[in-house]
N, C-alpha and C positions, 0 to 999 in steps of 0.2 A: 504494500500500500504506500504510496505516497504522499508525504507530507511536506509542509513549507520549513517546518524545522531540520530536517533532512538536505533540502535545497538550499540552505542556508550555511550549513557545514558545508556542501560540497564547492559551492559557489564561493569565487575567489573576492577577499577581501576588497578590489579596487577595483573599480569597476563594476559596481555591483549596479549603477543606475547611469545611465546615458549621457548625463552631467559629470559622471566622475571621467568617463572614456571621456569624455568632451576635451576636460580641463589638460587629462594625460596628454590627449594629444595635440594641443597646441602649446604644453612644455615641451614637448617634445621638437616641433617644429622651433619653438624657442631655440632648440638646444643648439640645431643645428645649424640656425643663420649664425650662431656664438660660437660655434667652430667652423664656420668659414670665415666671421670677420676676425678669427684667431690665427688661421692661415695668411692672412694677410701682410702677418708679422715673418713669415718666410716669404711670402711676392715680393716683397719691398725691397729687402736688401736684396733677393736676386736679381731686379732690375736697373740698382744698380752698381752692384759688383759682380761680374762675370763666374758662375762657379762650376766645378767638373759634373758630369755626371754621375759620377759615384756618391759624391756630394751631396749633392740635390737628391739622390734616393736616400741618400741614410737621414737625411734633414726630415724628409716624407717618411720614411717608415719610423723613427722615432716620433713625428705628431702625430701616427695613425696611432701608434702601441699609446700615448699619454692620453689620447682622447677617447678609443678604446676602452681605458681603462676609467676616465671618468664617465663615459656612458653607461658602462658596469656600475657605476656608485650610484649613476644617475636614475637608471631602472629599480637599484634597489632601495635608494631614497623613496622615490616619487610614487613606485606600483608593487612597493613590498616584492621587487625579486623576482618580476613575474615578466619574462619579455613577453611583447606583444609583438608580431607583425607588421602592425600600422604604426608602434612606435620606430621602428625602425625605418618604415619607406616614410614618416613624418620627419623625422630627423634629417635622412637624404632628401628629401622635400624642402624643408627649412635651407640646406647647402643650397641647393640649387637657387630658390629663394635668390639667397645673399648675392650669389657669384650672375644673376640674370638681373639686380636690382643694383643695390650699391656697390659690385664686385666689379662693375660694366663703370661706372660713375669713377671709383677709383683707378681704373686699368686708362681709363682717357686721361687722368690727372697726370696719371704716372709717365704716360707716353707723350705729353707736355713736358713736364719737367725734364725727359731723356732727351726731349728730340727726336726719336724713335719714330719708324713708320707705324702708320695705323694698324698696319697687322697685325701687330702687338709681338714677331715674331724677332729675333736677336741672332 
């Protein structure tokens, strides 16, 4: 037999009403435009001081592992531990966000400041 006290156990702390997924997922999308205008802090000085390729990945695989790792703190702050699917395409959501809004606004700044052609390419 079924009960509401039973669906209540089994049913996950966060999320339990369409406002809570709401709120999840627009921290979530938060999270992510705060790590792209985080990356930012690596675009800048690559545009302008020239760096190897080796470089430039271990620069990236280092913010991926730190970010990574607070998005780990982040799921378990925010929804009790619990990924969700949409927090993550939210989160890549928010990136994109950033890098298709103020990411475009600063890359034009930057390629004033270099002189650079509009390509954006080096």
């Amino acid at each position: 037999m079924y009960s509401a006290d039973a669906a209540a156990r089994v049913a996950p702390s966060f999320g339990a009403s369409v406002t809570d997924g709401c709120v999840f997922f627009v921290y979530s999308l938060a999270f992510g435009f705060i790590c792209g205008a985080a990356y930012e802090f690596l675009r800048f000085p690559r545009r302008l001081f020239r760096h190897s390729a080796l470089l430039c990945g271990i620069e990236d695989l280092l913010f991926c592992t730190v970010f990574s790792a607070l998005y780990i703190c982040f799921v378990y702050c925010v929804s009790f531990g619990m990924l969700r699917a949409f927090s993550v395409l939210a989160a890549f959501g928010g990136i994109l966000i950033y890098f298709r809004t103020l990411g475009r606004v600063l890359d034009a700044l930057y390629r004033r400041l270099d002189g650079a052609p509009k390509s954006g390419k080096r």
